[in-house]
N, CA, C and O atoms as a MOPAC input file, in Angstrom:
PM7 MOZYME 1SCF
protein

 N     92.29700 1   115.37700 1    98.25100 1
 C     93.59800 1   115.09200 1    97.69100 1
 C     94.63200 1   115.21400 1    98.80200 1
 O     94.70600 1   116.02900 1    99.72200 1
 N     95.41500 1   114.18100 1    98.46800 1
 C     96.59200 1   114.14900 1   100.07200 1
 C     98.21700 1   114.29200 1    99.21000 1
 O     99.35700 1   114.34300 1    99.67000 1
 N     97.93900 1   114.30900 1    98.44600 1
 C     99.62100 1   114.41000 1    97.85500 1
 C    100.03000 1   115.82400 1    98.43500 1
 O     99.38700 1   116.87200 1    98.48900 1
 N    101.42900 1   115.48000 1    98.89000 1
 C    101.95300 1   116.92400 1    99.78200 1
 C    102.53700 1   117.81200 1    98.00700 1
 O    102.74600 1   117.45200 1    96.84800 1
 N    102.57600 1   119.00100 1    98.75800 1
 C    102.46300 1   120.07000 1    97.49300 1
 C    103.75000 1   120.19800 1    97.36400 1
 O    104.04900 1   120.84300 1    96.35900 1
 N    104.82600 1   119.75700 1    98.12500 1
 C    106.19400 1   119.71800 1    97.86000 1
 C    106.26400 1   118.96900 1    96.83300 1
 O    106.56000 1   119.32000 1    95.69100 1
 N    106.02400 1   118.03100 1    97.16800 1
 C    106.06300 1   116.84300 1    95.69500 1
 C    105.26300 1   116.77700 1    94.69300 1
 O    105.40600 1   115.96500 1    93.77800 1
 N    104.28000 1   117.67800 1    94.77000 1
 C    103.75300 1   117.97800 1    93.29300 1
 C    104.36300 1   119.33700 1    92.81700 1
 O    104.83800 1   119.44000 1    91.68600 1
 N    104.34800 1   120.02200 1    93.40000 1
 C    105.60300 1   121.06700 1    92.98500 1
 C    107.00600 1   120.77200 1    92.20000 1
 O    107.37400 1   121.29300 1    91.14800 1
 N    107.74900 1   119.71600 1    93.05600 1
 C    108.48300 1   119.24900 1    92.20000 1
 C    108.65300 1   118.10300 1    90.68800 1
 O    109.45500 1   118.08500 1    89.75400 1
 N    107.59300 1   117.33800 1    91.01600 1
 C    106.87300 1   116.78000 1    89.39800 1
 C    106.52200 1   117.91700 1    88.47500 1
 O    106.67900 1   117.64800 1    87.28400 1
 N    106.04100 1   119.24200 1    88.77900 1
 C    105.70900 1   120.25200 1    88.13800 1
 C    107.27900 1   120.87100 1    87.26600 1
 O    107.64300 1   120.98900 1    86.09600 1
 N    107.72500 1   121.07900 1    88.31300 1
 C    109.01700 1   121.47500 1    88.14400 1
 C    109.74100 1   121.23600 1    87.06600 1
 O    110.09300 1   122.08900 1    86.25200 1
 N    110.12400 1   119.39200 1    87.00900 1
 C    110.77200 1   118.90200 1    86.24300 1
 C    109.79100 1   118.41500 1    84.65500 1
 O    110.29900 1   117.67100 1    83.81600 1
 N    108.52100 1   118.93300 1    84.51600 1
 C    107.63700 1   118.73700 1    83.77600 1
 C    106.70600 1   118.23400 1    83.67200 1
 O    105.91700 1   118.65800 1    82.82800 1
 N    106.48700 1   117.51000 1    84.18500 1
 C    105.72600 1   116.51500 1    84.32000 1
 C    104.30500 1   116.71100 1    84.23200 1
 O    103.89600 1   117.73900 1    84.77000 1
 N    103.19700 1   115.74100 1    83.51200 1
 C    101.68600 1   115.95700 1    83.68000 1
 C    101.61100 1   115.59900 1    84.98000 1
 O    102.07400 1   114.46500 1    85.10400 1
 N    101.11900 1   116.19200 1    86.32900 1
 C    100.55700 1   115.64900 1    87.36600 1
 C     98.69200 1   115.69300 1    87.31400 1
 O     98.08800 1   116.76600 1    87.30300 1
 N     98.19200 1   114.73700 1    87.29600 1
 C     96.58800 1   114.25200 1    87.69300 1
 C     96.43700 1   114.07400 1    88.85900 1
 O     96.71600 1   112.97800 1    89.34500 1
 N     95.79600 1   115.43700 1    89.87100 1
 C     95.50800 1   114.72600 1    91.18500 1
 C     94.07200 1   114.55400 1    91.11300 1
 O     93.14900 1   115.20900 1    90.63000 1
 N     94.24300 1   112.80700 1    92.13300 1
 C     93.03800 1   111.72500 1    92.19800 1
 C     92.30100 1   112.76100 1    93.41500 1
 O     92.98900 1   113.22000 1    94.32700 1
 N     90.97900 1   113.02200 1    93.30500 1
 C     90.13900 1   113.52500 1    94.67700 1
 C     89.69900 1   112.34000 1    94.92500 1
 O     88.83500 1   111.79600 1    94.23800 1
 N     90.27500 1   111.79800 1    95.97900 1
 C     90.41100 1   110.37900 1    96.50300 1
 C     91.07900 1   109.62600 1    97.45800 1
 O     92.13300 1   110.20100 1    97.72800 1
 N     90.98200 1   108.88500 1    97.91700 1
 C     92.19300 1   108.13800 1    99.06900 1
 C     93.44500 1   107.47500 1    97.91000 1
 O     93.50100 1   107.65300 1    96.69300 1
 N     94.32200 1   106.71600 1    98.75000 1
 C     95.81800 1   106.11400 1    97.65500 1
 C     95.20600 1   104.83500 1    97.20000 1
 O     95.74300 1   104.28700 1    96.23700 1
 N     94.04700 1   104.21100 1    97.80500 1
 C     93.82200 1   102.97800 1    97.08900 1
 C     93.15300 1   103.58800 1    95.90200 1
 O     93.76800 1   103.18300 1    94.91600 1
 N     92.15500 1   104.39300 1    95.53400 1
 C     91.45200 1   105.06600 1    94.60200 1
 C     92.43300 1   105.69400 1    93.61200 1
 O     91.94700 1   105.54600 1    92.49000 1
 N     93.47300 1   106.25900 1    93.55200 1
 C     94.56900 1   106.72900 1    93.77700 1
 C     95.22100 1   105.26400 1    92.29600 1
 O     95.18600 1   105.13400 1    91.07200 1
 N     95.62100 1   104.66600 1    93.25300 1
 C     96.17200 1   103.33300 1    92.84800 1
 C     95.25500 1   102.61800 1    91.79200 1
 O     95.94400 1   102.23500 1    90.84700 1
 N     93.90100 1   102.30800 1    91.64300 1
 C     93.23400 1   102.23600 1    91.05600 1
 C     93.14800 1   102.80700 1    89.72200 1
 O     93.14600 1   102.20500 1    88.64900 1
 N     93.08300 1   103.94200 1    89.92300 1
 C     93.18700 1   104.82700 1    89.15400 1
 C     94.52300 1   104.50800 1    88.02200 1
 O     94.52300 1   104.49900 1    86.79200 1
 N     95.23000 1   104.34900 1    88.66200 1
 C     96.64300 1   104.36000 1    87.80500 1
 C     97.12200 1   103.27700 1    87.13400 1
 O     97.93800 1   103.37800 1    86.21800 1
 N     96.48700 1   101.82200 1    87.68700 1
 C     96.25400 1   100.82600 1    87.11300 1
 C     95.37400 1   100.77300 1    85.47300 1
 O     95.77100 1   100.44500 1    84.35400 1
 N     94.31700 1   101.15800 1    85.87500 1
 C     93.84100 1   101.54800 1    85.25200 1
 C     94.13900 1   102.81600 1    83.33900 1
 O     93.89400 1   102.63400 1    82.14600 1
 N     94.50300 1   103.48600 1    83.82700 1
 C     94.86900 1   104.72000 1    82.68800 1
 C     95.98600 1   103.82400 1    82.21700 1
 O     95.91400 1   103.63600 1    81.00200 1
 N     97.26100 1   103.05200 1    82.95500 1
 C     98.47100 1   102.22200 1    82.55800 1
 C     98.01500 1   101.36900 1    81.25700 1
 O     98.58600 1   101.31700 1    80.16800 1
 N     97.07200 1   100.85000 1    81.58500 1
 C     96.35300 1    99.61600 1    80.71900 1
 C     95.84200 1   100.48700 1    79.51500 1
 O     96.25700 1   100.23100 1    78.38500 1
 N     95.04500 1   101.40000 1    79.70600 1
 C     94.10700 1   101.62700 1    78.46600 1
 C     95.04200 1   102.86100 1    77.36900 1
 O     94.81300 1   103.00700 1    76.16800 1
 N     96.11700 1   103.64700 1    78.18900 1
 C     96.48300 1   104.38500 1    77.66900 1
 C     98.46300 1   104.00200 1    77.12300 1
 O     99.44500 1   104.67100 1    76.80000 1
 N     98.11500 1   102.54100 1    77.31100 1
 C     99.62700 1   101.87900 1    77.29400 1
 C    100.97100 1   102.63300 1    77.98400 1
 O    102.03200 1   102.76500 1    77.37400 1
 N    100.73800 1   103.10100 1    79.35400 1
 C    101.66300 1   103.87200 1    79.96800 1
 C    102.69700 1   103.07600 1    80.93000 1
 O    102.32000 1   101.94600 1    81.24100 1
 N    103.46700 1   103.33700 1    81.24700 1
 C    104.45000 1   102.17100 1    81.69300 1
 C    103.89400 1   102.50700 1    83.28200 1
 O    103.60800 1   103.68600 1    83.49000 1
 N    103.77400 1   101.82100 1    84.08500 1
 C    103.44300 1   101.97100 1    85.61400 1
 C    104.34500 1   101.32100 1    86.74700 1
 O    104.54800 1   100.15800 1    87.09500 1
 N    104.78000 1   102.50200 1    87.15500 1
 C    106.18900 1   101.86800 1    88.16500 1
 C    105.25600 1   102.11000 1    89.70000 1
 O    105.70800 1   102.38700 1    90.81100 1
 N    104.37400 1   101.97600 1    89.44400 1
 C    104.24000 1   102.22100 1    91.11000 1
 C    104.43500 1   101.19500 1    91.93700 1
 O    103.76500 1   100.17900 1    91.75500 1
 N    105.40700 1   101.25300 1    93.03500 1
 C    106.24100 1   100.56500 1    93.68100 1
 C    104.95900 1    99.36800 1    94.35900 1
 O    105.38200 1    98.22800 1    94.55300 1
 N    103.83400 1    99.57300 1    94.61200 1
 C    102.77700 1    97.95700 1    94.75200 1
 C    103.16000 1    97.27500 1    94.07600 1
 O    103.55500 1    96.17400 1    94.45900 1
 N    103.20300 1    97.68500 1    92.67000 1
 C    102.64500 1    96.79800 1    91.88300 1
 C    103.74100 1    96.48000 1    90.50400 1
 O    103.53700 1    95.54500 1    89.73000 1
 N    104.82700 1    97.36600 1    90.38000 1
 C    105.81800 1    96.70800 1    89.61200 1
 C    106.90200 1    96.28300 1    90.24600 1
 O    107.55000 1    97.14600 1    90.83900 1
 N    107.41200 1    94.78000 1    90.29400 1
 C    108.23800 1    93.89700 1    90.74600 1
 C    109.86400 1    94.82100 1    90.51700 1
 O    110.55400 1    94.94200 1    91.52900 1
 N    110.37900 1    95.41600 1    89.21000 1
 C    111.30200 1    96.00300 1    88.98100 1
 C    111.54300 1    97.68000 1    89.73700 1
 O    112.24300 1    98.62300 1    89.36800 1
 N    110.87400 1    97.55700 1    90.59900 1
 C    110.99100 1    98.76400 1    91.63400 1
 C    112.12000 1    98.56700 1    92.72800 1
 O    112.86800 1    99.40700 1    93.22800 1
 N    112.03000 1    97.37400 1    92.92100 1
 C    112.54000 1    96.62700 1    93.88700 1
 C    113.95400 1    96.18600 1    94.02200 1
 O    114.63000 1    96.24000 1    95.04900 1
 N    114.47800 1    95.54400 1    92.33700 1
 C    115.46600 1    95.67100 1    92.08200 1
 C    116.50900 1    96.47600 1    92.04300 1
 O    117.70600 1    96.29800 1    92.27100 1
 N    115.83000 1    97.46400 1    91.69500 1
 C    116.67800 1    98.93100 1    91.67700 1
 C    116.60800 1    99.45200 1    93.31200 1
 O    117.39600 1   100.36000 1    93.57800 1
 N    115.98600 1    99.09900 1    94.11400 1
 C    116.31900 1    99.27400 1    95.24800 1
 C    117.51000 1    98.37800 1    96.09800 1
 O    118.26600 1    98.75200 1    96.99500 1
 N    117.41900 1    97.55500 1    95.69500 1
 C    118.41800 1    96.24100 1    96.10900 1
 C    119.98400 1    96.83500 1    95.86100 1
 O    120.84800 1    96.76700 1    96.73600 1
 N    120.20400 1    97.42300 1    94.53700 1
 C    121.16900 1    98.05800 1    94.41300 1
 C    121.83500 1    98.96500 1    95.59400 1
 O    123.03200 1    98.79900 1    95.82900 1
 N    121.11600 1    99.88200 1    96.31200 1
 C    121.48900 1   100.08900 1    97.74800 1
 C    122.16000 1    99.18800 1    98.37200 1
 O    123.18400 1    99.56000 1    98.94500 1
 N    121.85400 1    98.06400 1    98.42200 1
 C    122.95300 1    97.04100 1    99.52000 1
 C    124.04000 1    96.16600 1    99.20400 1
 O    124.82600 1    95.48000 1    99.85800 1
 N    123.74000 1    96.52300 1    97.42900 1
 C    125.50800 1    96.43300 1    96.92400 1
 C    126.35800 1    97.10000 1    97.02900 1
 O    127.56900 1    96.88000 1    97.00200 1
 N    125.60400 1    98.27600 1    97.20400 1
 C    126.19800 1    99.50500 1    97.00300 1
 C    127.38500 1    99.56200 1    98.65400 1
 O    128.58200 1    99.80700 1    98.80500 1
 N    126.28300 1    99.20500 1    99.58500 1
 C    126.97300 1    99.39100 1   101.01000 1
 C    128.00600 1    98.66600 1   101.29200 1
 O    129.13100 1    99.03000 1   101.63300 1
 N    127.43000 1    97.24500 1   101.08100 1
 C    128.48100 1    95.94500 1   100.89800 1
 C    129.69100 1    96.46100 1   100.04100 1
 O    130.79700 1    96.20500 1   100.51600 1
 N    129.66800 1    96.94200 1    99.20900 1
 C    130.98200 1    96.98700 1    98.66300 1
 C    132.15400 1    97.81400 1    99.52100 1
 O    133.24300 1    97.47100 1    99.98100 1
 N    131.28300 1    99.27500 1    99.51200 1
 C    131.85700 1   100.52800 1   100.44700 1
 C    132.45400 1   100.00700 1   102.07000 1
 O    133.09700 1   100.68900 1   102.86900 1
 N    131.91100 1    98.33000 1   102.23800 1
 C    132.16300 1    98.05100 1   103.54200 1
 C    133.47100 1    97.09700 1   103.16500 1
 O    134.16900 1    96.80200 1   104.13500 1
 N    133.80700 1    96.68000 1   102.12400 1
 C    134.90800 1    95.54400 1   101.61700 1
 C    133.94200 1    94.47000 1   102.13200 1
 O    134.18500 1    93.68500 1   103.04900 1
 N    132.88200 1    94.53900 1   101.45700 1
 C    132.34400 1    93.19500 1   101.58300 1
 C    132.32800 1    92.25000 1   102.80300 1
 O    132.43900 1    91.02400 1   102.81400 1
 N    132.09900 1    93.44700 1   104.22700 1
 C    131.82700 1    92.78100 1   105.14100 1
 C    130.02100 1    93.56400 1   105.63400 1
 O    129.67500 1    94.73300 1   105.46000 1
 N    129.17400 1    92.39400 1   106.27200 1
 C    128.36600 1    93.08500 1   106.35400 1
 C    128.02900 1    93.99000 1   107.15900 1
 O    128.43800 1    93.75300 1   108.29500 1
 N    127.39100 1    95.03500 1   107.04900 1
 C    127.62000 1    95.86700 1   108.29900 1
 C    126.66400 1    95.68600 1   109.46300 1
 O    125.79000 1    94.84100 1   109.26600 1
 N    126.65000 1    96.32200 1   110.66400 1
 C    125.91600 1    95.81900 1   111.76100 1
 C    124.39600 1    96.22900 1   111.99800 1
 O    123.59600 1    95.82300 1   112.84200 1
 N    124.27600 1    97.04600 1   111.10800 1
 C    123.09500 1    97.54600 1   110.94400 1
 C    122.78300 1    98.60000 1   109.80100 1
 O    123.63800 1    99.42200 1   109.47200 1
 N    121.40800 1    98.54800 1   109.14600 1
 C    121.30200 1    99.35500 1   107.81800 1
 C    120.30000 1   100.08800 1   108.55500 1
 O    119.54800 1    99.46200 1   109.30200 1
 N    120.20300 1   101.30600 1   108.43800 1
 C    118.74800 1   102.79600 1   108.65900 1
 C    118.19400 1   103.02400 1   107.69500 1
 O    118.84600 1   103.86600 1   107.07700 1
 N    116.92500 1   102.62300 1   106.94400 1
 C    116.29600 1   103.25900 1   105.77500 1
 C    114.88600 1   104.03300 1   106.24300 1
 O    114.65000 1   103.97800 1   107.45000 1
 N    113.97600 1   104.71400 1   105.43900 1
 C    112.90900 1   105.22100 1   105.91300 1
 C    112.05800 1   104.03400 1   105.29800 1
 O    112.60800 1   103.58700 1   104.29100 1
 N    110.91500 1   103.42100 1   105.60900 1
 C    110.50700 1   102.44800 1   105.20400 1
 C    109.30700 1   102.47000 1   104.36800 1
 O    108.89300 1   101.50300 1   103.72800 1
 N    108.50800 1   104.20800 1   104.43300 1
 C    107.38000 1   104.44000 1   103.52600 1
 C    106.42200 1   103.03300 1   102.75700 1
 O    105.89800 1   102.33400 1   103.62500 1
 N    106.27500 1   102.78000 1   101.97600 1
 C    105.68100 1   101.66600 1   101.41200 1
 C    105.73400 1   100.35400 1   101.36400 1
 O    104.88000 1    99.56700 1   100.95500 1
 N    107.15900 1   100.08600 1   101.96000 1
 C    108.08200 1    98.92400 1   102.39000 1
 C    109.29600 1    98.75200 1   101.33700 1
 O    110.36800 1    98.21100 1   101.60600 1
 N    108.91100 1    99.34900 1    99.99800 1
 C    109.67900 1    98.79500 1    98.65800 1
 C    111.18800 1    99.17200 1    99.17900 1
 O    111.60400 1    98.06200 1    99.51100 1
 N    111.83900 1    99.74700 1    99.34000 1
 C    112.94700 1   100.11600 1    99.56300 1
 C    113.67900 1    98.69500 1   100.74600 1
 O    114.72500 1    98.07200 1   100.56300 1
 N    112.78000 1    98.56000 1   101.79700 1
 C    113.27400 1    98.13000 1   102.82800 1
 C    113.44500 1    96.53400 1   102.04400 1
 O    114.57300 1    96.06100 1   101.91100 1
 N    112.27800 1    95.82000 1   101.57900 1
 C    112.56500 1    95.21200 1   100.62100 1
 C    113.44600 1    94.38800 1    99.38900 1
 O    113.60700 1    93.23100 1    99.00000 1
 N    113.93500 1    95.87400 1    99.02200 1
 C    115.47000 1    96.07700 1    98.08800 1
 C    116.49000 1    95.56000 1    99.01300 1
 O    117.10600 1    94.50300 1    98.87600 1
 N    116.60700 1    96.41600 1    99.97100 1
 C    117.89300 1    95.99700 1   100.94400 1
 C    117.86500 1    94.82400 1   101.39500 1
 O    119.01300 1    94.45600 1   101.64400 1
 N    116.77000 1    93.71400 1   101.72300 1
 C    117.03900 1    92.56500 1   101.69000 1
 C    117.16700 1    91.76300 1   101.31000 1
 O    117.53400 1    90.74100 1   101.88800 1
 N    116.76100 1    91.97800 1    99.46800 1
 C    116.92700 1    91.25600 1    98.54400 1
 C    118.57400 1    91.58100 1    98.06100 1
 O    119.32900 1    90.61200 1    97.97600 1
 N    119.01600 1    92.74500 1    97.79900 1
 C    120.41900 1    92.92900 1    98.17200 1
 C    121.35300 1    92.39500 1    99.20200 1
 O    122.49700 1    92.05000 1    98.90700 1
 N    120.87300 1    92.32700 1   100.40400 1
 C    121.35300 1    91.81500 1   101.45600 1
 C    121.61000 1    90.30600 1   101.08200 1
 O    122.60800 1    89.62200 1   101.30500 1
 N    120.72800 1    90.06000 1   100.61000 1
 C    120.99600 1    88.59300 1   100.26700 1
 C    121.65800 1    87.57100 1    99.15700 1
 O    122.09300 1    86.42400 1    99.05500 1
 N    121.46000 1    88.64200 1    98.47800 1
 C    122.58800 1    88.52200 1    96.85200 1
 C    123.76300 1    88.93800 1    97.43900 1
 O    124.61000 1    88.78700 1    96.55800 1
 N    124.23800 1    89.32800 1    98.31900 1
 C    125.24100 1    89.84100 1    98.41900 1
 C    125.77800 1    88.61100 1    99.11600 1
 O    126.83100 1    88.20700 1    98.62500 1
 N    125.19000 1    87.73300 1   100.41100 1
 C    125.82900 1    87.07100 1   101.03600 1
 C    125.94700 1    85.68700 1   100.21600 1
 O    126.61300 1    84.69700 1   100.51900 1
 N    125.18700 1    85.87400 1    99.18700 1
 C    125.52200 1    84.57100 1    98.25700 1
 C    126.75200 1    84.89700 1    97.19400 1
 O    127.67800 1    84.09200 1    97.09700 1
 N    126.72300 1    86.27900 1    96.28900 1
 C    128.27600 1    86.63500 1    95.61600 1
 C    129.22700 1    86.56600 1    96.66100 1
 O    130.16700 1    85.82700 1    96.36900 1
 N    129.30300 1    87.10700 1    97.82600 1
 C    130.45400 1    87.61500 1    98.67500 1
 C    130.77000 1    86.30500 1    99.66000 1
 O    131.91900 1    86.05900 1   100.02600 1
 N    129.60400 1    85.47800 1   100.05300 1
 C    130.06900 1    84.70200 1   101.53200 1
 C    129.74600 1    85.41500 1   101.99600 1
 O    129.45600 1    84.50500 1   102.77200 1
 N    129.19400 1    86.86900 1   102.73100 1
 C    129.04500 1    87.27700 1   103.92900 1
 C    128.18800 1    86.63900 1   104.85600 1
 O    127.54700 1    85.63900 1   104.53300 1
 N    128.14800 1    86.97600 1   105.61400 1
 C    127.80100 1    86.45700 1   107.01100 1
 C    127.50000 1    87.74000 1   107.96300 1
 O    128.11000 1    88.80900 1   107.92100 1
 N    126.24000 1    87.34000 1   108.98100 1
 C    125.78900 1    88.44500 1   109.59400 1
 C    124.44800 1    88.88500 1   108.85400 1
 O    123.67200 1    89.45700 1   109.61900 1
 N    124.09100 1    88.78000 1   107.82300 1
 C    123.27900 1    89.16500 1   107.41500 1
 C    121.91700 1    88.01500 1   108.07700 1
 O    122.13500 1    86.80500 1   108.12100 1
 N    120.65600 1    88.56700 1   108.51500 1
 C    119.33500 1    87.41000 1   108.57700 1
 C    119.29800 1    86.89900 1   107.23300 1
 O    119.82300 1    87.47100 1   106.27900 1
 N    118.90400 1    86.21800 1   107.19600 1
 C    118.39500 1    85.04600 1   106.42800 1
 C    116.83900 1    85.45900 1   106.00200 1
 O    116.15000 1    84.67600 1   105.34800 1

């Protein structure tokens, strides 16, 4: 099992059932696919639900606005799974289509 104990500590914390997989994250992932389907559980894990993403995107409205809707010269995120980094460019890009900005890649 590789889940750091900080973060199952804190799922504990706030209540949560935690199931740790004795397994790698694809087994892991598998796994969760799986129980989602048979036990009708909603599954946000950022692979594999599209609406993870969205709510990440929100980040680069968020910036864009705080900037008056100019874009800024550079964004810093941690990039873990990619989903986040993702968000910000799908934001990034809604943004230069509501706003006109410019500067942003394409």
């Amino acid at each position: 099992m590789t889940a750091p104990e900080a973060k199952v500590a804190q799922l504990l914390m706030f209540g949560a059932t935690v199931i740790l997989v004795n397994g790698n994250y694809d087994q892991a992932f598998d796994l969760c696919l799986q129980a989602s389907r048979e036990f009708g559980w909603y599954c946000r894990n950022t692979g594999y639900n599209p609406f993870t993403a969205e709510g990440k995107k929100t980040a680069a409205l968020e910036i864009c606005e705080q900037m008056q809707w100019q874009a800024p010269d550079r964004i810093f995120v941690s990039v873990g799974d990619g989903n986040i980094i993702s968000g910000i460019h799908k934001g990034s890009k809604t943004c230069t289509r509501w706003a006109g900005l410019t500067g942003y890649p394409s």
